[in-house]
C-alpha angles and dihedrals in degrees: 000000000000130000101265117218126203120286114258094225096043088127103067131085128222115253091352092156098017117099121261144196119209111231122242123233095268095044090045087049096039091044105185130001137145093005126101104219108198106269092212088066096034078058099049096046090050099053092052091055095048086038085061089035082061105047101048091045094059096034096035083201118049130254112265107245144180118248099040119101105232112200122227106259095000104057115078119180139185124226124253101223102017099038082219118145134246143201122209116230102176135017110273141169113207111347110134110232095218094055101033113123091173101084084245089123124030121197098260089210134007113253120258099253087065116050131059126240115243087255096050084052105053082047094052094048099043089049100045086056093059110038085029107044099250103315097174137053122232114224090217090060092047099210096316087113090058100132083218130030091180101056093041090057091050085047099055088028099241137137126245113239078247098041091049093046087051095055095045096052094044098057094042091053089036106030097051094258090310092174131054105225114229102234079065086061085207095313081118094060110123106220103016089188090052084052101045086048088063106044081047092240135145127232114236080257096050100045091040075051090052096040087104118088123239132239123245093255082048101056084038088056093042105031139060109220110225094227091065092061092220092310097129094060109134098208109035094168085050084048093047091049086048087056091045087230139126125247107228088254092059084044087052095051101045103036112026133189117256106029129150120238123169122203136201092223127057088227126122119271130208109251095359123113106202101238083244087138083253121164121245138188118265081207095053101035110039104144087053088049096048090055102044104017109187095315080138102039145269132242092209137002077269107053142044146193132261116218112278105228097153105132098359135111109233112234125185119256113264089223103035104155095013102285117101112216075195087223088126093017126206094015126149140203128301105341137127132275130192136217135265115269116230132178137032153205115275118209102179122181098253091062099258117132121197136195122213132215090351116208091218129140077231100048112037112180095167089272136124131226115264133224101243086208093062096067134058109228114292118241125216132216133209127191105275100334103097136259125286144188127227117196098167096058099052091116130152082240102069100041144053146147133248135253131182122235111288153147121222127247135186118252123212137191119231088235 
């Protein structure tokens, strides 16, 4: 006989929108009699059934397809191309069971090829136990043919009954009775009150001694209503001591807002800005903005600026708290300040032209690269014969200003 496959109009059902009388008990008894069904019909329904007869009867369980419903732990299918067969785990249309990668179906047995008989189990255990020194447990003996018990406990990081006797009794002779042992059921504890304090518990006396109500002053006096939110503390500094935690005016006062930290590393630190001239939000940083305002500069009426120290020695202010030491006189706060130019152009009388302290990767005198804008032309002057003025020669190559010796840092912004 051939292999059967499945019937291409297995889902259908006979009759679903005709109409249709229920038989009674003597027709359904009796089954056909004196009535010609059109045998066209009666043949078509009959080679369905057998077709399914068939197939079931070859497969035992039917063919996955894709137009039935499976239900999740009822419906079983076999593969199409393996033969293999699989449990539904959840409901599913359509979803072939060999290809699915979504759990929906899970493999019902392992295939033959794969699993061991009873008896070539017994052979492979018993002779792994003897060529291999024992490789596999046994159930029946529930762990008491482990090769070695020590090993197994540090492995699943357990104690051993007598490890954990010894322990016990150890701490309790060398550690002054540290632990409290469970036949006592807490009779051993050393202050009971104490005790009692910490779990926020009453004693029989003291709770015969609260059985009285209180009054509504007195709730008021003992007790913090919820909907205060802590507002009705009397003593909000003890509370906070009692937190461990700062109030925003100690915050203010030990970490402010605006102060400068330098650090050896360009990483991100908590509750630092880097003085890069970046723009902040007034909204997100308003302890920051409170302390500097926009004293450089904003980009909106919702942002500022935090200080640009990328490349520039920090100097104090002449005039900090009002009074000028006129060191760097006339100064104001906070603005820029260039360095001092060095250098010029030499136009002796023989033809030779010199520059002098060049700022060149070649030529490194200690001295940085000026901005040309930030300097008028220079003028040069030569023994008795006048001043003059060269144009032509300002370039970046004749001039530069000093530095002292230095490393650089990374300068942060208390945010």
């Amino acid at each position: 006989m051939t292999i059967q496959s499945k019937p291409t109009t297995y889902t259908k059902v006979w009759a679903a929108t005709g109409s249709k009388v229920v038989a009674d008990d003597f027709k359904i008894n009796r089954g056909w009699e004196v009535e010609k069904p059109p045998y066209e019909v009666m043949n078509w329904l009959q080679n369905r059934q057998d077709q399914w007869i068939a197939h079931a009867n070859q497969r035992g369980i039917a063919q996955w397809d894709a137009n039935t419903e499976y239900k999740a732990n009822v419906s079983y299918v076999t593969g199409a191309t393996t033969g293999n067969v699989y449990r539904a785990v959840t409901d599913s249309v359509a979803v072939n069971p060999e290809t699915d990668l979504t759990g929906k179906w899970v493999a019902a047995f392992d295939a033959s090829q794969y699993a061991y008989s009873k008896a070539q189990s017994d052979a492979i255990t018993a002779a792994e136990r003897v060529t291999s020194n024992g490789l596999y447990l046994k159930v029946a003996s529930n762990l008491s043919d482990l090769s070695n018990l020590p090993t197994a406990r540090n492995n699943l990081s357990v104690f051993s009954k007598a490890e954990v006797n010894s322990l016990v009794t150890t701490e309790r002779t060398t550690s002054d009775a540290k632990y409290t042992h469970s036949v006592n059921n807490l009779s051993d504890l050393v202050n009971t009150a104490t005790a009692r304090t910490n779990l926020g518990v009453y004693g029989k006396a003291e709770t015969y001694s609260r059985t009285e109500a209180y009054s509504q002053v007195e709730s008021n006096n003992l007790f913090l209503s919820k909907a205060d939110n802590l507002a009705s503390l009397v003593d909000k500094s003890a509370a906070r001591g009692n937190l461990d935690v700062y109030s925003k005016a100690e915050v203010d006062i030990n970490f402010p807002a605006g102060e400068i930290k330098t650090f050896a590393a360009n990483i991100n630190v908590p509750g630092f800005i880097p003085c890069d001239g970046r723009s902040l939000s007034r909204a997100a940083y308003p302890r920051l903005f409170s302390a500097i305002g926009t004293l450089y500069g904003s980009v909106d009426a919702n942002s500022f600026n935090v200080p640009d120290y990328r490349g520039v020695f920090l100097r104090g202010f002449d005039a900090q708290g009002g009074i000028a030491r006129d060191i760097d006189r006339g100064r104001t706060f906070p603005t820029f300040q260039k360095g001092t130019l060095v250098g010029g152009y030499d136009d002796d009388s023989g033809g030779g032209n010199a520059g002098i302290l060049e700022a060149k990767p070649s030529r490194d005198y200690g001295s940085d690269r000026i901005n040309l804008g930030w300097y008028p032309l220079p003028e040069v002057v030569y023994g008795g014969s006048g001043r003059y003025t060269y144009p032509s020669y300002m370039a970046e190559s004749w001039y530069a200003v000093t530095r002292p010796v230095n490393m650089p840092v990374m300068l942060y912004i208390r945010a």
